[in-house]
N, C-alpha and C positions, 0 to 999 in steps of 0.2 A: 504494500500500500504506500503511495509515494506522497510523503508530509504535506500538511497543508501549507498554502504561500499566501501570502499576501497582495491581492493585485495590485500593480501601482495606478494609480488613476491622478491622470495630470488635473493640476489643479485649476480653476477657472477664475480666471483674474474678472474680477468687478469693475467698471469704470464708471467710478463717484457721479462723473457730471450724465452720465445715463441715469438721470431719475426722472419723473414722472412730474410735466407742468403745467399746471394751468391758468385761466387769464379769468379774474373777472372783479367788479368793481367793490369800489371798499365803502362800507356802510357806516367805521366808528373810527373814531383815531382817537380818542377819548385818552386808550390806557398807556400808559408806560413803554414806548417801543415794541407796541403792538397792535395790530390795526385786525380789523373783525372784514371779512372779504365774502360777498356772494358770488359764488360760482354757477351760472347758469347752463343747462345745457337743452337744448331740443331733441324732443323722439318722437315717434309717430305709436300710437295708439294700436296694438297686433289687432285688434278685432274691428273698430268703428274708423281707421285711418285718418283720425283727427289729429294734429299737430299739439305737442303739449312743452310748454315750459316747465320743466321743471330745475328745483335749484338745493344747493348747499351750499352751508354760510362752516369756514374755516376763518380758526386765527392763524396770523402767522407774524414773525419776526420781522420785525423791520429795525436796524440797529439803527439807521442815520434817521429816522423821523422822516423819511422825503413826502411819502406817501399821505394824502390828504383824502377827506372825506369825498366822493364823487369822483376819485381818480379810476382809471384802468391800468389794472398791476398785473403781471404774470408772479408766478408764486412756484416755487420747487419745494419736493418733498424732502425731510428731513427727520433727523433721528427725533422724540420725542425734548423739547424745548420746556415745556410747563406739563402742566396735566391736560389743556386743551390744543397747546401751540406745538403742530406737528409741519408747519410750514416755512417756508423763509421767502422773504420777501425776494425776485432776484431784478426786477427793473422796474420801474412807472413808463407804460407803454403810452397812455394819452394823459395829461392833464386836465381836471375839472374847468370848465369855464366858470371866472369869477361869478358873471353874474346870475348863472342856474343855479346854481348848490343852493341848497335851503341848510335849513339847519339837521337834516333829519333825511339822509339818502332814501330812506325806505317811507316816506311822508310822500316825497315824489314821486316813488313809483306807483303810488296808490292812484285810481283813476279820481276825477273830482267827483263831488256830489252835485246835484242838480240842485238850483238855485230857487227859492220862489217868489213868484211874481206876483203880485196885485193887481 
């Protein structure tokens, strides 16, 4: 019976900057070098073929503060930062227009209410 062996099996190198990014706008700049980000994405509905928005909101790390409420950020994954903050900020792809930004990103994307008249 001829001993057992160990196969060698080459090792697979990781390369860091192959992780996983995605873009979408930042709703709070509120806290301490961290900014709260809705990630939107679109899919079609398998059964009725209606178009649906849907979205998730991540923190992530923003070390220089650039990032402002109403901005469009891309965001990369990273090791765990806080107990929410699994992201890092890696660029501000567009800047908010001064004079759109409300106080309240998510205010704005609400539709308005209907007005009434006399």
């Amino acid at each position: 019976m001829p001993p057992k062996t160990k196969k060698t099996e080459a090792k697979v190198v990781v390369d860091r900057s192959e992780r996983r990014t995605v873009t979408g706008v930042v709703t709070a700049d509120k806290m301490d070098k961290t900014v709260k980000v809705r990630v939107e994405r679109v899919v079609s509905h398998p059964q009725f073929s209606k178009v649906l928005r849907k979205h998730y909101v991540c923190y992530a790390h923003d070390e220089k503060r650039e990032a402002k409420t109403g901005d469009k950020v891309e965001l990369m994954e990273s090791r765990p930062i806080s107990k929410l903050k699994h992201w890092r900020l890696v660029r501000v792809v567009e800047k908010a227009i001064a004079g759109s930004v409300t106080a309240d990103a998510r205010h704005a994307a609400r539709p308005a209410t209907p007005t009434k008249t006399t």
